[in-house]
C-alpha positions in Angstrom: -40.5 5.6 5.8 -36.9 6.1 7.5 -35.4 9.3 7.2 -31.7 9.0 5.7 -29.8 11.7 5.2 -26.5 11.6 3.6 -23.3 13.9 2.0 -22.0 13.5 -1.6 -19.1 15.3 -3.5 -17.1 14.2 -6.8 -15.0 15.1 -9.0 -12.5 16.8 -6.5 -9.2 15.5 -8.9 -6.8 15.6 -6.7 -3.6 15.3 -8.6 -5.1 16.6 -11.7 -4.3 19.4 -14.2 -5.3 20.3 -17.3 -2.9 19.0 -19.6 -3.7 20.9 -23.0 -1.3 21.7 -25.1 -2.6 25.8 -25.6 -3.7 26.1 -21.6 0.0 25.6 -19.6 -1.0 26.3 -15.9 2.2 28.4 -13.6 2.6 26.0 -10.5 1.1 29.0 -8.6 -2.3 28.5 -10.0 -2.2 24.4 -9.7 -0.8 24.5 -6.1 -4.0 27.0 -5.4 -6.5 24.5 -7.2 -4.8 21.6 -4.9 -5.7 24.0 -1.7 -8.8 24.1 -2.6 -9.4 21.0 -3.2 -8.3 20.2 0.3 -10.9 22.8 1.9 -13.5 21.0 -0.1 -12.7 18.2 1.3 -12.8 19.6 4.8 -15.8 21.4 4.5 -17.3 17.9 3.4 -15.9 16.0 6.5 -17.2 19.0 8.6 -20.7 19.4 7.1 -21.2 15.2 7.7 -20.9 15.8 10.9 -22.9 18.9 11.7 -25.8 17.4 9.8 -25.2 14.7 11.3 -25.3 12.6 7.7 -25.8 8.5 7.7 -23.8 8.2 5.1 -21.8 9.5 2.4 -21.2 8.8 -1.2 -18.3 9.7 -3.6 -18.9 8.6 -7.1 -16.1 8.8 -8.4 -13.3 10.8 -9.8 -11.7 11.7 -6.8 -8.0 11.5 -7.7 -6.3 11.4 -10.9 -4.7 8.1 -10.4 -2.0 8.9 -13.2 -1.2 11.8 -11.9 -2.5 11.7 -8.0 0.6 11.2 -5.5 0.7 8.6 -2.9 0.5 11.4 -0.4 -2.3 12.8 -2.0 -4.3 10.0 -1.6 -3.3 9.0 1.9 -5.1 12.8 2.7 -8.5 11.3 1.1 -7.9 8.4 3.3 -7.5 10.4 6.4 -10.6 12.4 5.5 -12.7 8.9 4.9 -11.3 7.7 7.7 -12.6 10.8 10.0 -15.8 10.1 8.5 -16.2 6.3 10.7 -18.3 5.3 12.0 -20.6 6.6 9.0 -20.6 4.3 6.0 -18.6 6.3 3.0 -19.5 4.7 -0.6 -17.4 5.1 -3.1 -17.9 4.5 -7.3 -15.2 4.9 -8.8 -14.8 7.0 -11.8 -12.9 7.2 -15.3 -10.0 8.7 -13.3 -9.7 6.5 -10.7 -11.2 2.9 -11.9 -11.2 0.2 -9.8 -8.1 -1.9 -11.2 -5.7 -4.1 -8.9 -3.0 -0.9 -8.6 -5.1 1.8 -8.0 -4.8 3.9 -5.5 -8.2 2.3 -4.1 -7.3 -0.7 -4.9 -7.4 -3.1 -1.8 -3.5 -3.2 -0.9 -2.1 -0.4 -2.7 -1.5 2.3 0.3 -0.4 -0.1 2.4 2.7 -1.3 0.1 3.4 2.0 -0.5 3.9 2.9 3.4 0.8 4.7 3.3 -2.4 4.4 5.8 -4.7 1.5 4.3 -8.0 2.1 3.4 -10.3 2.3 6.2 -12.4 0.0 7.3 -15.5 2.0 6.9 -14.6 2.5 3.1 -17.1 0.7 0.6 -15.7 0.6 -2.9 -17.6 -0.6 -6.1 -15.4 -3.0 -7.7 -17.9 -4.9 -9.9 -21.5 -4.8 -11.2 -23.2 -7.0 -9.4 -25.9 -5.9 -7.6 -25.4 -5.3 -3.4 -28.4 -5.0 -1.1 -26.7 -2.2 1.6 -28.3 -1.3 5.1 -27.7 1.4 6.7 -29.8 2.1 10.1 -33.1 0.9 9.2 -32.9 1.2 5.9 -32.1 -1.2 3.1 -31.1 -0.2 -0.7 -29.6 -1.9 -3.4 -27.0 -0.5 -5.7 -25.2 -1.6 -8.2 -22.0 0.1 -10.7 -20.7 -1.1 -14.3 -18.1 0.4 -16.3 -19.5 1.4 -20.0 -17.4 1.8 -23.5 -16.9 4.9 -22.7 -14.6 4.8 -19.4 -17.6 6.0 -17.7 -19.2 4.8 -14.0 -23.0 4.3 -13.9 -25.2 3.2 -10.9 -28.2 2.8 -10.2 -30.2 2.8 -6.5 -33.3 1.4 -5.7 -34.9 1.8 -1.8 -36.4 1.5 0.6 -36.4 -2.2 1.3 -37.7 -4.5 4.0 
């Protein structure tokens, strides 16, 4: 069976912070989260290629696409796009779903002035299932949105 090797991080948020009423966050402490976040995300993009990794999958909730800027995203762009040639999956989550203004969304960037998605981008928009090959191996995967605002998949391989 072919080896396949591959990076995955969630949950990074840009954009978001807490919003509860009794925790109020100074700026200090969310402009340090943001830094961080932006390491993470280097140190992602650095260990995919020291591995080197076939792939790598984001499931979701990478931005907070209420609260996410423009400028914010076009840095997760840039990251996915330093990522090419390797195949970067992405399943959206309940903070950035897949709907037609999203900052994932097929067009969005690019009317903003922003970079477009790159090319190497794969984005689960819809649950049907999609047989996916990467070197010589084959999976299917498949994502649906439940009640609950939630993202669940489900991967089956190898395949001939």
């Amino acid at each position: 069976m072919p080896l396949l090797r591959f990076v995955q991080v969630s949950d990074l948020r840009f954009g978001h912070a807490p919003r509860w009423p009794s925790l109020r966050l100074p700026d200090r402490v969310i402009k340090a989260l943001e830094r961080d976040r932006k390491r993470l995300l280097e140190r992602v993009v650095a260990l995919a290629k020291e591995l080197p990794a076939d792939l790598v999958l984001l499931p979701g909730d990478l931005l907070d696409d209420a609260a996410a800027t423009p400028e914010q995203a076009e840095e997760l762009v840039l990251a996915i796009e330093e990522l090419a040639p390797r195949p970067v999956f992405l399943g959206p989550g309940e903070l950035d779903p897949p709907h037609s203004t999203s900052y994932f969304g097929p067009e969005t960037l690019a009317l903003m002035g922003k970079r477009p998605l790159p090319a190497n981008l794969n984005v689960f928009r819809g649950g049907q299932p999609r047989t996916l090959r990467v070197g010589r191996v084959a999976f299917t995967t498949w994502w649906w949105r439940t009640g609950w605002g939630r993202t669940r998949g489900s991967c089956r391989g190898p395949m001939p």
